[in-house]
Structures are given as structure tokens and as C-alpha cells.
C-alpha positions as CSV (number, residue, x, y, z in Angstrom):
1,X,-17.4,-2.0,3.8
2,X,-18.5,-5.5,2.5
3,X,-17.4,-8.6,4.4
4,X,-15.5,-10.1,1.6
5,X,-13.1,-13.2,2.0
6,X,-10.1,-12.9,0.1
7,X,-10.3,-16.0,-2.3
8,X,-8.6,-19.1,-1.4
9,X,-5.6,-19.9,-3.7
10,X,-6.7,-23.2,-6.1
11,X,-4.1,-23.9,-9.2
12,X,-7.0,-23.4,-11.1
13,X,-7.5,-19.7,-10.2
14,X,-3.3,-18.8,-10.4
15,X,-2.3,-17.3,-13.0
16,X,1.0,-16.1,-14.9
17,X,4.5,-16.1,-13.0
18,X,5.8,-18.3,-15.5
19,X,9.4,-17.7,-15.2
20,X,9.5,-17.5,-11.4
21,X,8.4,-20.9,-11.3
22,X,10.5,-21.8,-14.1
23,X,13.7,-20.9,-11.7
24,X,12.9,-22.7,-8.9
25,X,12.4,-25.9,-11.2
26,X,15.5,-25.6,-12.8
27,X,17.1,-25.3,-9.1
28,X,15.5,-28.4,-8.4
29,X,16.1,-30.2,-11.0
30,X,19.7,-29.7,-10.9
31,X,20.3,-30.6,-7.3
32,X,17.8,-33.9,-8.3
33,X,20.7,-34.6,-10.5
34,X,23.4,-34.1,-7.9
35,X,24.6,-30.8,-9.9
36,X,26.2,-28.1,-8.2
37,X,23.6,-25.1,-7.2
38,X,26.1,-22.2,-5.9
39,X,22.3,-20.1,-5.6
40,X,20.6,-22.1,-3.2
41,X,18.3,-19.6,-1.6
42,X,15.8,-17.5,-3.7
43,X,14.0,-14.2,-2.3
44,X,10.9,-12.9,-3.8
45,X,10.2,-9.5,-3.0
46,X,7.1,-7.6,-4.0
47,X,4.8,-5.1,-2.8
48,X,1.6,-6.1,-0.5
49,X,-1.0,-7.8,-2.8
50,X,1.5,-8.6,-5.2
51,X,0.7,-12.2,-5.1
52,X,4.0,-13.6,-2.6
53,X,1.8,-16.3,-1.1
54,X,-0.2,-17.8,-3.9
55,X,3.4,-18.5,-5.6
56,X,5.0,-20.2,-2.4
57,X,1.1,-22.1,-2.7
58,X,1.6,-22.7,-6.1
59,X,5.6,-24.3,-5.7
60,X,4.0,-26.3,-2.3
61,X,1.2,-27.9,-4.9
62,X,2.8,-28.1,-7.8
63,X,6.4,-29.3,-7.1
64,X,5.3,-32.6,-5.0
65,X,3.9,-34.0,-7.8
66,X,6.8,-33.6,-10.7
67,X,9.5,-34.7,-8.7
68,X,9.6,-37.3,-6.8
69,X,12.6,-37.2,-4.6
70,X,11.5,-33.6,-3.1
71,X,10.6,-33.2,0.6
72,X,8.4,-29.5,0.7
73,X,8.0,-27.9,4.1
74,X,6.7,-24.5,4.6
75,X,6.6,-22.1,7.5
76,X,4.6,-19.2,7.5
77,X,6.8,-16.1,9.8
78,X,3.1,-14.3,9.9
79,X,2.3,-17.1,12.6
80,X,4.7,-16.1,14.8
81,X,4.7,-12.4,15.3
82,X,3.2,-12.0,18.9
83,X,5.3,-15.3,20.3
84,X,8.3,-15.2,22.0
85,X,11.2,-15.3,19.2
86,X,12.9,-18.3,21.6
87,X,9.4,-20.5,21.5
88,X,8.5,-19.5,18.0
89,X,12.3,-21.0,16.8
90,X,12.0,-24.2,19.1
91,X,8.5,-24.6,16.8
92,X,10.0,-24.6,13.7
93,X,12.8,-26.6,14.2
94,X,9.9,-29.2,15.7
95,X,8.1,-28.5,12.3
96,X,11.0,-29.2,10.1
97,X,11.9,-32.2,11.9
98,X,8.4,-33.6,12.2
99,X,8.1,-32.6,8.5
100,X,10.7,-34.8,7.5
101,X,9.5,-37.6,9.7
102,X,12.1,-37.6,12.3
103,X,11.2,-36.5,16.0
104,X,8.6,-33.6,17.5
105,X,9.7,-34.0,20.7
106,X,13.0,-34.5,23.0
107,X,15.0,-32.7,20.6
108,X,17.0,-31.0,23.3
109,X,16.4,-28.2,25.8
110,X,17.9,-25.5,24.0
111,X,18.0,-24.0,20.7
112,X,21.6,-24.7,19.7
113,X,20.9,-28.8,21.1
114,X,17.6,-28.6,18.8
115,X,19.5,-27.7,15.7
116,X,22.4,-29.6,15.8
117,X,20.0,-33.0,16.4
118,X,17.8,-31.8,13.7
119,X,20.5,-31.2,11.4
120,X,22.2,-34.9,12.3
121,X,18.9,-36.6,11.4
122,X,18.4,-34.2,8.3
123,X,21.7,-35.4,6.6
124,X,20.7,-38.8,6.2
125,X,17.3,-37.8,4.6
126,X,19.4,-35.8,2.1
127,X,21.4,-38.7,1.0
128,X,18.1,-39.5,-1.0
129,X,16.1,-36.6,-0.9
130,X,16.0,-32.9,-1.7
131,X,14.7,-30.4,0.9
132,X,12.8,-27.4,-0.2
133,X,11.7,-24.7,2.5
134,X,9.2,-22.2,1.6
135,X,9.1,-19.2,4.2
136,X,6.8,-16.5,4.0
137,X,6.6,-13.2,5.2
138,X,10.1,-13.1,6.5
139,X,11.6,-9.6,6.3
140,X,8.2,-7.8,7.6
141,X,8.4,-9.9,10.5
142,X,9.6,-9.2,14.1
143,X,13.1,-8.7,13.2
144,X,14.4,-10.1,16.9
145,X,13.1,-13.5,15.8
146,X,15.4,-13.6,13.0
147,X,18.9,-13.9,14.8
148,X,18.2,-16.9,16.6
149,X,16.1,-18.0,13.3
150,X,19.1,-17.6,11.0
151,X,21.7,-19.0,13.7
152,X,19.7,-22.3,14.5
153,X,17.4,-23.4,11.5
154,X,18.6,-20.9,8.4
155,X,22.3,-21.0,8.3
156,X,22.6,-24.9,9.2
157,X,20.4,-25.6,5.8
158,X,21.7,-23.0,3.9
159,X,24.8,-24.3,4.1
160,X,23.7,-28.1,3.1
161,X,24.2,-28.8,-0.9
162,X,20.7,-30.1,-0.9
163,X,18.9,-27.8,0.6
164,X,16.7,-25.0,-1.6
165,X,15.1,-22.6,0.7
166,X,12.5,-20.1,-1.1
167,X,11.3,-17.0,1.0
168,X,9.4,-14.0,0.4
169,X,9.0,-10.5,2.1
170,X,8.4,-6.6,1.2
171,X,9.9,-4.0,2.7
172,X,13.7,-3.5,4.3
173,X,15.9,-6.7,3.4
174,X,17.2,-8.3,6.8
175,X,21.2,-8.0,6.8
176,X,21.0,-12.1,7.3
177,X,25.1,-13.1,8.4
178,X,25.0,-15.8,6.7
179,X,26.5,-15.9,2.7
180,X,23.8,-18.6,1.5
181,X,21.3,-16.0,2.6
182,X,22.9,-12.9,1.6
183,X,25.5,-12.4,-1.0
184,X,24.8,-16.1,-2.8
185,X,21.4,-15.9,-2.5
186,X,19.3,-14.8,-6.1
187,X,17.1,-11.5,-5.0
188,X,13.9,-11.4,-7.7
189,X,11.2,-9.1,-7.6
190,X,7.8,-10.2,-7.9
191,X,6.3,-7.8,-10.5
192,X,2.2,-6.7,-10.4
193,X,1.2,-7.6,-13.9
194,X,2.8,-5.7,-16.8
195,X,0.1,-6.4,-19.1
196,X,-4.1,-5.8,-19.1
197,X,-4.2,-8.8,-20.2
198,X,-3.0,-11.0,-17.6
199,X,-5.5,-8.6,-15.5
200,X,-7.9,-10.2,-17.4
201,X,-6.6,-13.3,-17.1
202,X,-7.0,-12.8,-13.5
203,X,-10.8,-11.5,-13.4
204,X,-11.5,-14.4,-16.0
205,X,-10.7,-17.3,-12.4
206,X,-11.8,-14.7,-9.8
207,X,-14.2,-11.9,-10.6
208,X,-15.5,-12.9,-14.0
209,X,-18.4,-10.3,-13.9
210,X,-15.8,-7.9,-14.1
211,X,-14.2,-8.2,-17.3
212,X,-15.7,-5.6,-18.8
213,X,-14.1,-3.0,-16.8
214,X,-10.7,-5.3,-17.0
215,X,-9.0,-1.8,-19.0
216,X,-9.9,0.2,-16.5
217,X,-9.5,-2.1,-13.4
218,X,-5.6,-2.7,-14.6
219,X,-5.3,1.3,-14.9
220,X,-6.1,2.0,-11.3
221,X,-4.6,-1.3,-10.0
222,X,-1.3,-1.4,-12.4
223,X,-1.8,-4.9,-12.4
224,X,-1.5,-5.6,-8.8
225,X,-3.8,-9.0,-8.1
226,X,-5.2,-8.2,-4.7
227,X,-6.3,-4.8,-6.0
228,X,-7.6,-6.6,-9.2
229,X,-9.7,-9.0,-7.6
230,X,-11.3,-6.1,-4.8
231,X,-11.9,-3.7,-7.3
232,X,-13.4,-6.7,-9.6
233,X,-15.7,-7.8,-6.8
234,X,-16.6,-4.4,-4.9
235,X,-16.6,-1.5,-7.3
236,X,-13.6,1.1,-7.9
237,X,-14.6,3.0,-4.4
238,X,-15.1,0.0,-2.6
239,X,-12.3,-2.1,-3.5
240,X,-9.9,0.9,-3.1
241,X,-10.8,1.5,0.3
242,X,-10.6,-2.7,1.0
243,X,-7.4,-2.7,-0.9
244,X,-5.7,0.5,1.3
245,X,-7.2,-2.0,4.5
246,X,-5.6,-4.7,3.5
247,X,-2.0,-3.1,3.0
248,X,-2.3,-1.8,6.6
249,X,-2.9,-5.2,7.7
250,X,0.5,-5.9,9.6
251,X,-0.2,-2.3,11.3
252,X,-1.3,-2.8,15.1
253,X,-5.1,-2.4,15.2
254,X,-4.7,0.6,17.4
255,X,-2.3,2.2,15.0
256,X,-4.6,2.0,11.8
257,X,-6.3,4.7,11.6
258,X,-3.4,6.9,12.4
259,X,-1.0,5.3,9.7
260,X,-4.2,5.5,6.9
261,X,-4.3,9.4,7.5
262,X,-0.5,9.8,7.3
263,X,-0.5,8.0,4.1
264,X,-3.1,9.7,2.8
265,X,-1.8,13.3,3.7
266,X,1.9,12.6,2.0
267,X,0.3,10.5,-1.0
268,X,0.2,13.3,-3.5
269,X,3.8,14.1,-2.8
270,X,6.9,12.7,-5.1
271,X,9.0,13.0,-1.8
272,X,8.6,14.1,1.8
273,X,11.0,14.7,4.7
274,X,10.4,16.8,8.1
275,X,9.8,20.3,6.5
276,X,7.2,18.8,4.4
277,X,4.7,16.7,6.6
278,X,3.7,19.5,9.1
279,X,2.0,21.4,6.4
280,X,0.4,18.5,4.9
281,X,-0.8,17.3,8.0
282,X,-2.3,21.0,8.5
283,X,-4.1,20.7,5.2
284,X,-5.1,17.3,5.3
285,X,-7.0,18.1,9.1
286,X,-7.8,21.4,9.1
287,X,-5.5,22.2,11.9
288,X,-2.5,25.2,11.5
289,X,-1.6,23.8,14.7
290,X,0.5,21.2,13.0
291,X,2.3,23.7,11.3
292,X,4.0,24.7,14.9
293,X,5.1,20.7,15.0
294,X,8.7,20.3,15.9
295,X,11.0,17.9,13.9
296,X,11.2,15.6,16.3
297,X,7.0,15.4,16.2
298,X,7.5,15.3,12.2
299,X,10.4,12.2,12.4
300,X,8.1,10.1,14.7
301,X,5.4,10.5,11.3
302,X,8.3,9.5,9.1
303,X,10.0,6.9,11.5
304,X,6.3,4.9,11.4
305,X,6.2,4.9,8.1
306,X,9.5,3.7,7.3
307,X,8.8,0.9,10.5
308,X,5.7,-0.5,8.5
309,X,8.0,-0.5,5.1
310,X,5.8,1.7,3.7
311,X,8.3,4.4,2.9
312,X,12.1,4.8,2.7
313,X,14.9,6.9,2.1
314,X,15.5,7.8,-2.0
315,X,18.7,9.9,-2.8
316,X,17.3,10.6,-6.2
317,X,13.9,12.1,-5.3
318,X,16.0,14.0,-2.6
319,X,13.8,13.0,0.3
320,X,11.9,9.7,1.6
321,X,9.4,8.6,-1.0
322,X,6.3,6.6,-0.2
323,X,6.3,2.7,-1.8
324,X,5.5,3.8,-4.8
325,X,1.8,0.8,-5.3
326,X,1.3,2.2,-1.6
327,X,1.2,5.7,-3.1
328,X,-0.8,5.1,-6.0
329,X,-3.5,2.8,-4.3
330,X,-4.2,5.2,-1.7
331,X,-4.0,8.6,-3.3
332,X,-6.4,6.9,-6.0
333,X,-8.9,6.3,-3.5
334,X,-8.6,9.8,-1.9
335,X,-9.4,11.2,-5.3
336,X,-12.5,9.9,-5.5
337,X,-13.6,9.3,-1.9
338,X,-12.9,12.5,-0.8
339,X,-11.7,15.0,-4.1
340,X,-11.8,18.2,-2.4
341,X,-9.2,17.3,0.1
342,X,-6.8,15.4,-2.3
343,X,-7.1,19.4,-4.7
344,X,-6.4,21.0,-0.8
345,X,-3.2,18.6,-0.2
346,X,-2.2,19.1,-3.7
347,X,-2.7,23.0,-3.8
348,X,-1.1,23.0,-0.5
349,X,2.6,21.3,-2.1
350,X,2.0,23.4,-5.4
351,X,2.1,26.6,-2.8
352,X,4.7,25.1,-0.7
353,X,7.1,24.3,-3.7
354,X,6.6,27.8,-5.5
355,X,7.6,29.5,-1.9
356,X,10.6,27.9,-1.5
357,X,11.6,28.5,-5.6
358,X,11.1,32.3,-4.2
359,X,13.1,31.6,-1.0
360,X,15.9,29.4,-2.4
361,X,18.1,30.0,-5.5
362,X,20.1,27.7,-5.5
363,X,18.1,24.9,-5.4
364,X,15.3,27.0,-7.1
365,X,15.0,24.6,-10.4
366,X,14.2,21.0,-8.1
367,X,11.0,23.2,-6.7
368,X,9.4,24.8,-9.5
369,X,9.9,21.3,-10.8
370,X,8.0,19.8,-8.1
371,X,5.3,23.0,-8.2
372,X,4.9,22.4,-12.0
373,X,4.4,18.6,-11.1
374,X,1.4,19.7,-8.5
375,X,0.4,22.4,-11.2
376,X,-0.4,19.8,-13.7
377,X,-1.9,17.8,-11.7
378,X,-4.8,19.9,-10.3
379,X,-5.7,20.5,-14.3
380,X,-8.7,19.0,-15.4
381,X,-8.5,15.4,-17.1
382,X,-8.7,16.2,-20.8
């Protein structure tokens, strides 16, 4: 695989997200003008790739300069996920206070001291100014830094009038305490892009010699940026197999591999639960020996997946379902790297489906459903 560098975010090379940006502006404007903002915290959610970080890049370059009142801090969670969740609050607290040109230091010797002095010299900067915090990364983060997060840095500004704190995450939604955070706060979610032409758009700033394939880039990508730009710059094969690496980023190195093969074995499926991932795992290596796996051995598959927010629980598909970009980018690639075992794993479910049509009536008309599903898709493209 290449050594590419994922390009560097310039305002020159962002494109679209037009109305997200419009939002926060509004938000700001209004509390410039001392108007009441009952929605004071704003959570972008989106799918790995989806472009979360270029717009909290875009807000941190672009909102300095229209309003001049406007103090913008941001705090990257990423940074953090190996420290100790005590240590890693004690930072930020020194970053926000720093930030706002009070003190780094001598804050106190415990988190609760830290806050409440940062909070006292915070109040008189919002007599004049407006604070916005942009935090990234925050619900894919080590969840037992987010307590003491919430109890000493998050709640204290949420609850300030003139405060406006932006963060973005994928995966589960932390339960935050806190009504600011939860129940007042607006939940949006960041969209890949819904037409080929802001693909283009895209591959016009970042990958120009790609615009031909632009069409067919945006068919296999469905718009998502980061898969727009790999496949623009590496090929279709290529840039699949860099995009897949990329969305197991936050997976322990050591873990990987493992978590690539289980995604790659359940991709073709439109749901998947204990029954279901012993006999794709016996397709997808070879090995009847999986078949024998207990459900406890199947959960641990299932429990990893869900950990890494790469799957979770859907009543209507009547089993856990894969995120559904995560499906699509990775069962693309394992199409065409490696066709013979994407027709195995999806002969294998057509099989599995029919059987249990055979074996259970009432239920009979969900698995010929699912069979037909697998049926069509092993016919030749027309």
C-alpha cells in the first residue's frame, strides 16, 4: 500500500456543508447580540471519513475572523486516549484557561478546585466575550474520561449563557448527565455527499486527475470524502483497501487484522447475530471448525464490533447490522480484491437462509427474503 498522507485541511480545499456552518453562525450571532440560545451545544455525528474534523477546522478558521467578540478553543479527545482520564481533565481545564488568557498553572490540586477557579476567571471574560469550544472525537473516546470530563469542564460551560460548545463523534452517543448536553443539546448528522457533484467538487481541490472517474468514484464511495480522495489518488483497489485501514484506525494495532476479517466475513449480510457468524467465519477461512463455536465464542465477535461502533443492535433488520458506509466500503473492496470469497460468503447466507425457510414456518417469509436478497446478488451485473 502507498504511503499517502491524508491531505491537510486548507479553506481552499473544503468544500460544501453549507448549512452546518450556517447553524453554528446563527448560534453565534445571536448570543453576540445577547439573545437567548436555549440550544447551546451542537453534536455532529457521522460515519469515519465523513469529514467531522475538517468542519470543526473550518468553524476554528473561519469564525475568528467574522466576529470579533468570539474566543475559539479546541480540544482534540483523540489526544488523550492512552492518558490517565484524571491527568488528561487537569490538561484541558489548563488549556481552556490558558486559552482564554487566564492562568496554566496553580489552578488547584484537584479537579473540582481546577474547575471552579477556572470557571470564576471565565465569567468575567464572558461579560465581553463569547466562548466557543470545538471538541472532537468525543463519543469514540475512552468513555471513563468522560465522567470526570462532563463533571469538571462540560457541565460548568454548558450551563453558562455564553458558552457554545460544538463536538463531533460516531458511534454510541454518551448518556452525558447533564441537560445542556443531552436533551437541549441539537444532534445533526453529518451526511457523505448526496450529490456526484459535490464529489467532484471535492476531486476538483484534492485529486484533480481524477475527475474523470468522478461518476464512478461517488458510486463506490456514496459520497464519503475520505473514500473520495483515496480512491481519487490510489486507484479503486488501492484506495478501498487504504479507506477500510483508515476506518480501523482507533482499533488497537494488535487487534486489526482480526477486526478487518470479521468485517469482511459479515459484510455481505443485511443482519447478523450469534447463529449467523460461525458459518461465515467457516466460509470466510476455510475452517468447519468454526461452525462447532459456542455463543459465547460468537458474542465476543459481535461484542468487538459493537465496542469499535462499528455495528449495533437494529430491531427492524431483526438482528445487529454492520454501520451501514463500514459495510459498503469493505464488502466493495472484498469484491474485487478477492471475488471468489465474497460469491463463497454470499452462497454460504443464500444456503443458510433457504435452510432455515425449510426449518422454520413461521418465520419462513423474513428468510426466503433474505435468501432471494443473496440470490440476486450472486447474478451477473447486467
Amino acid at each position: 500500500m502507498a504511503n499517502l498522507q491524508l491531505p491537510e485541511y486548507t479553506p481552499g480545499r473544503f468544500v460544501n456543508r453549507e448549512d452546518e456552518i450556517k447553524l453554528i453562525t446563527q448560534k453565534v450571532q445571536a448570543l453576540i447580540e445577547r439573545r437567548l440560545v436555549e440550544r447551546r451545544t451542537v453534536v455532529f455525528v457521522g460515519e469515519c471519513g465523513v469529514g467531522k474534523s475538517w468542519l470543526m477546522d473550518h468553524l476554528q478558521a473561519i469564525l475568528p475572523r467574522q466576529f470579533r467578540d468570539l474566543k475559539v478553543l479546541r480540544l482534540d479527545l483523540k489526544a488523550y486516549v492512552d492518558e490517565d482520564p484524571t491527568w488528561a481533565v487537569a490538561d484541558m481545564i489548563r488549556r481552556v484557561s490558558i486559552g482564554t488568557s487566564g492562568p496554566g498553572e496553580c489552578l488547584g490540586p484537584d479537579l473540582a478546585t481546577m474547575s471552579r477557579r477556572l470557571m470564576e476567571h471565565l465569567r468575567g471574560i464572558l461579560r465581553k466575550s463569547i466562548l466557543l469550544l470545538l471538541m472532537d472525537h468525543v463519543h469514540e473516546s475512552n468513555w471513563n474520561l468522560l465522567p470526570l470530563l462532563e463533571d469538571y469542564l462540560l457541565g460548568p460551560l454548558a450551563a453558562e449563557p455564553r458558552v457554545l460548545i460544538i463536538m463531533t463523534g460516531r458511534g454510541r452517543l454518551y448518556p452525558w448527565k447533564t441537560p445542556e448536553l443531552r436533551l437541549k443539546a441539537d444532534f445533526k448528522d453529518l451526511l457523505p455527499f448526496q450529490r456526484p457533484e459535490e464529489t467532484q467538487a471535492q476531486l476538483e481541490q484534492q485529486a484533480y486527475k481524477a475527475l474523470p472517474q468522478a461518476p464512478e468514484i461517488h458510486t463506490l464511495s456514496q459520497g464519503n470524502p475520505l473514500a473520495n480522495y483515496l480512491l481519487g489518488t490510489l486507484g479503486v483497489l488501492e484506495g478501498l483497501d487504504r479507506v477500510v485501514e483508515e476506518i480501523l484506525e482507533p482499533v488497537p494495532a494488535d487487534r486489526r487484522r482480526q477486526v478487518r476479517e470479521y468485517l469482511e466475513a459479515l459484510c455481505v449480510l443485511n443482519a447478523f447475530d450469534e447463529e449467523r457468524i460461525p458459518e461465515m467465519l467457516a466460509t470466510y477461512y476455510g475452517d468447519d471448525s468454526y461452525r462447532q463455536w459456542t455463543y459465547a465464542q460468537a458474542r465476543q465477535v459481535r461484542e468487538e464490533l459493537i465496542h469499535w461502533a462499528f455495528a449495533r443492535w437494529n430491531a427492524d433488520a431483526g438482528g445487529y447490522i454492520l454501520d451501514p458506509a463500514v459495510r459498503r466500503l469493505v464488502e466493495e473492496y472484498l469484491k474485487k480484491a478477492q471475488p471468489e470469497k465474497w460469491r463463497a460468503l454470499q452462497q454460504t447466507a443464500h444456503d443458510m437462509y433457504t435452510r432455515w425457510a425449510e426449518e422454520f414456518a413461521r418465520t419462513r417469509e423474513r428468510w426466503q427474503k433474505e435468501a432471494s436478497y443473496h440470490h440476486r446478488s450472486l447474478q451477473p451485473a447486467s
